[in-house]
C-alpha angles and dihedrals in degrees: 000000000000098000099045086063098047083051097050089048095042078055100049086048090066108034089053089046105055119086121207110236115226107221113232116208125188123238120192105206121214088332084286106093138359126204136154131281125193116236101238083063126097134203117259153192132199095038095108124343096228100044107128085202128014126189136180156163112190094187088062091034086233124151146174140178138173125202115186121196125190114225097217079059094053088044097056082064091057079253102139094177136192134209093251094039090051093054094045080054099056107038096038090059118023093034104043083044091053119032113056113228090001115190113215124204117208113262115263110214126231160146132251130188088328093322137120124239152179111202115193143167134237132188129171142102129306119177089342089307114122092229130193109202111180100204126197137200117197134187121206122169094268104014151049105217119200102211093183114172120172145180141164115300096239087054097050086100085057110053097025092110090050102043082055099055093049089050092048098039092068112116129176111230108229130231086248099058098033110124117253 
């Protein structure tokens, strides 16, 4: 008897204990730009028409997308953005339009993979879903790059680590080691 409970306990320890670990794979996006991209996501379409790269997975309510934006070709528009005025842009429009009620943190502020970046958080209500959207901006040396992941707000504890990765994953391919 002692030793089947010891047994069963020895059991729950490691099952509780054990974490399952989310794979990562890289995905490198029209030969401009890679980042990760967790395996229980699939590629998408729909989701915004000028999303360069659009992932989901509807039974899990996870989603991802990526816009990209040149800046010659914002500067061909007289628009001569920063980082902090393309982010303004882009929350005090698009967001406040679209999420009802929408709570905006106040942007962190840091680098990836040699980028700058502002990394904020987002929560209201979309279609009668409470929604948390974390939302990057991200300055490269010839683009602005939207890294905008979401969930259920009841789930943002859950998929905080990966929605980070992912963030944090993106890198900018390089002229130089663009392929021919």
């Amino acid at each position: 008897m002692q030793r089947t409970i010891i047994f069963i306990s020895s059991l729950c320890l490691f099952l509780f204990s054990c974490k399952s670990s989310v794979v990562f794979n890289k995905v490198v996006i029209n030969d401009n730009y890679s980042i990760a991209i967790p395996s229980y996501l699939k590629a998408s379409s729909g989701m915004h028409e000028r999303a360069s790269s659009q992932y989901e997975n509807t039974e899990r309510e996870f989603y991802l997308l990526v816009i990209d934006e040149s800046k010659a070709d914002m500067q061909a528009y007289d628009l001569d953005y920063d980082i902090d005025t393309y982010y303004k842009n882009i929350v005090s429009t698009p967001f406040k339009d679209f999420v009802k009620g929408g709570k905006i943190s106040i942007p962190g502020r840091q680098e990836i993979n040699g980028a700058k970046a502002l990394i904020t958080e987002i929560e209201g209500e979309v279609k009668n879903e409470n929604i948390f959207y974390k939302l990057a901006i991200i300055e490269t040396q010839n683009k602005f790059y939207q890294v905008v992941v979401w969930t259920r707000a009841d789930q943002k504890e859950k998929y905080a680590e990966d929605m980070m990765t992912i963030i944090e994953s993106l890198q900018e391919i390089s002229d130089s080691t663009k392929s021919n």
